[in-house]
N, C-alpha and C positions, 0 to 999 in steps of 0.2 A: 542771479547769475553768479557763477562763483569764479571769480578773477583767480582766485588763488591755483587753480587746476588748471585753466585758461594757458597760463604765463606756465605753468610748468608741462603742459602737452606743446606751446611751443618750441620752448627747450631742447624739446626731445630731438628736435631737427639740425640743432646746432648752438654752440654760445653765442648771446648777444650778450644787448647791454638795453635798459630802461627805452629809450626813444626808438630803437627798433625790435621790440615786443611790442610797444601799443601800436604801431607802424602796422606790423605783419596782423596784430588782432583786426584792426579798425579795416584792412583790407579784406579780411575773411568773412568779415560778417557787413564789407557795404557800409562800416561808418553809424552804423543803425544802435550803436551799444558804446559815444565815445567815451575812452577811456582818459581821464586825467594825471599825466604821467605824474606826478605826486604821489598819486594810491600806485602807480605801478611800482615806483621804489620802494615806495610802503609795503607793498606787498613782499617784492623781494629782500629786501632789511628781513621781514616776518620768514622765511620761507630758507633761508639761508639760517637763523636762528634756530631753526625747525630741523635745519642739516636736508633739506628736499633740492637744495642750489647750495654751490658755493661759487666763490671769488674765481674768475679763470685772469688772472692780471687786466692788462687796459688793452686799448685795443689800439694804441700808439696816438689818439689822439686826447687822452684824457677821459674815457669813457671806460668804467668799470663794466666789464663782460662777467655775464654770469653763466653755469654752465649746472645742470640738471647730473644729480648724486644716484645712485642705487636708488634710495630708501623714496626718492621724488618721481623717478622710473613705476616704482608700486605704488607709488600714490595714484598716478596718472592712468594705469591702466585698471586700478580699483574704481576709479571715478569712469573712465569711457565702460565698463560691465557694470555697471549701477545704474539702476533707473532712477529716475529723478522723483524724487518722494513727492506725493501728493496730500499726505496729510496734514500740514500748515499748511494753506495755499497761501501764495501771498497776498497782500492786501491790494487789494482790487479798485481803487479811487470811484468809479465808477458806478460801481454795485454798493461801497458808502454811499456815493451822494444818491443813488435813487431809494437806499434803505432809510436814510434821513430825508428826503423829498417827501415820500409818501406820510409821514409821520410828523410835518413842520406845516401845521397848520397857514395856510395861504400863499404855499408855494403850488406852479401849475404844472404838477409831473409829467401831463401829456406834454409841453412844451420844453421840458427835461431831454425826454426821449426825446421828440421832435428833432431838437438841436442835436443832441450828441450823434441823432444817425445822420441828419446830412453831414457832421464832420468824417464822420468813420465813411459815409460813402467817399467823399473824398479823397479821405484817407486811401482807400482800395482802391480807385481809379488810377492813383498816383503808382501804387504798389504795381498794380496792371501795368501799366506804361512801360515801368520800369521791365518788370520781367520781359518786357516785347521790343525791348529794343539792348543794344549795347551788348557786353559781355555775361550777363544774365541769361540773355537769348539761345547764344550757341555757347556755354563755358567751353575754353579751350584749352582750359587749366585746371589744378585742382579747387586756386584760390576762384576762379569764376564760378565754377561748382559750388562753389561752399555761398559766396554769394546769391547763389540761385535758389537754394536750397534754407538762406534766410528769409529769402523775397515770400516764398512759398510760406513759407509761417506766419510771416506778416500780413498774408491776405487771406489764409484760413484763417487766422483770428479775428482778423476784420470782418470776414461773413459771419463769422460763429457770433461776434458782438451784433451785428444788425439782426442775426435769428434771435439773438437773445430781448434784443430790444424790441420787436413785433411781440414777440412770447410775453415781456411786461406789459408792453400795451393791450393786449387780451387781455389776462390777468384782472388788470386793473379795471377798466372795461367790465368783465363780470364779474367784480368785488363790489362797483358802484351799482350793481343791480341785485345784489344778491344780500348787500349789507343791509340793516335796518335804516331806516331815518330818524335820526333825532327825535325825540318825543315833542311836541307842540308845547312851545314855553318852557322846554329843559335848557336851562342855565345850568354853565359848565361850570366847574371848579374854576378855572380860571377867571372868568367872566365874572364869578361870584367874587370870588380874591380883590380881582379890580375894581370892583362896586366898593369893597370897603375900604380900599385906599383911598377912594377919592372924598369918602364919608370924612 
């Protein structure tokens, strides 16, 4: 997620200041993404240095108002016509642990998956719920729209993870029928290594 184009397409609406940019973010997306107003200063210190905000004075209670320059205008509207690149994906926690599950002798990958999808079902019940009741339901607004429209993401990935987790469980399934068995009396590298530590 990039904060930095975040805070500056909020901008575009009017000057703030630090605590209402993460205010209006954390409402647009539902809370689902909270932001720690630290990094949000941090960000703008960075972004003001960059000339994409500057300083619009205080806002008469002691809170520095920032307000979106020319050069943060094309920033913002380069990043909403830009597709969001798929060539690093990011690191996926998930598909780690089942890539090292399957390969970490004496762990019970069917029970890997087992657990991770009753969470993500869960998970998508929860997301379900949500979309079916409240301001999600009917938006009546833009910021409800925009929440509606996270919810909706959050539960196609949630299904796409439980397809994904059936598809390993096959997978795996005909890899244990399809793989050889160990030869009768082969002693692994390892197995041999430990024999001679204890010699």
């Amino acid at each position: 997620m990039s904060v930095k184009q975040a805070l500056l397409a909020l901008l575009e609406q009017g000057p703030m200041y630090g605590y209402q940019l993460r205010s209006e973010f954390e409402q647009r997306t539902g809370a689902t993404w909270p932001l720690n107003v630290g990094q949000v200063y941090t960000t703008l210190t960075r972004l003001e240095r960059d000339g994409l905000v500057e300083g619009a004075g205080d806002d008469g209670e002691g809170h520095v108002v920032y307000r979106i320059t020319g050069p943060g205008r094309e920033e913002v509207a380069a990043w909403f016509t830009t597709p969001v690149e798929r060539t690093q994906p990011p690191r996926d926690e998930l598909a780690i642990k089942l890539a090292l599950a399957v390969t970490v002798p004496g762990v019970d990958v069917g029970t890997v998956i087992q657990q991770q999808r009753s969470a993500t079902m869960r998970a998508l019940q929860d997301y379900t719920r949500l979309k079916r009741s409240g301001r999600a339901a009917r938006p009546a607004e833009p910021a409800d729209l925009a929440w509606s429209l996270v919810l909706d993401s959050l539960v196609f990935s949630a299904e796409a993870e439980v397809r994904w987790l059936d598809h390993c469980e096959a997978r795996l399934r005909r890899a244990a029928l399809e793989m050889p068995a160990p030869a009768p009396g082969a002693v692994s590298a390892s197995a041999s290594a430990a024999e001679e530590e204890v010699r």
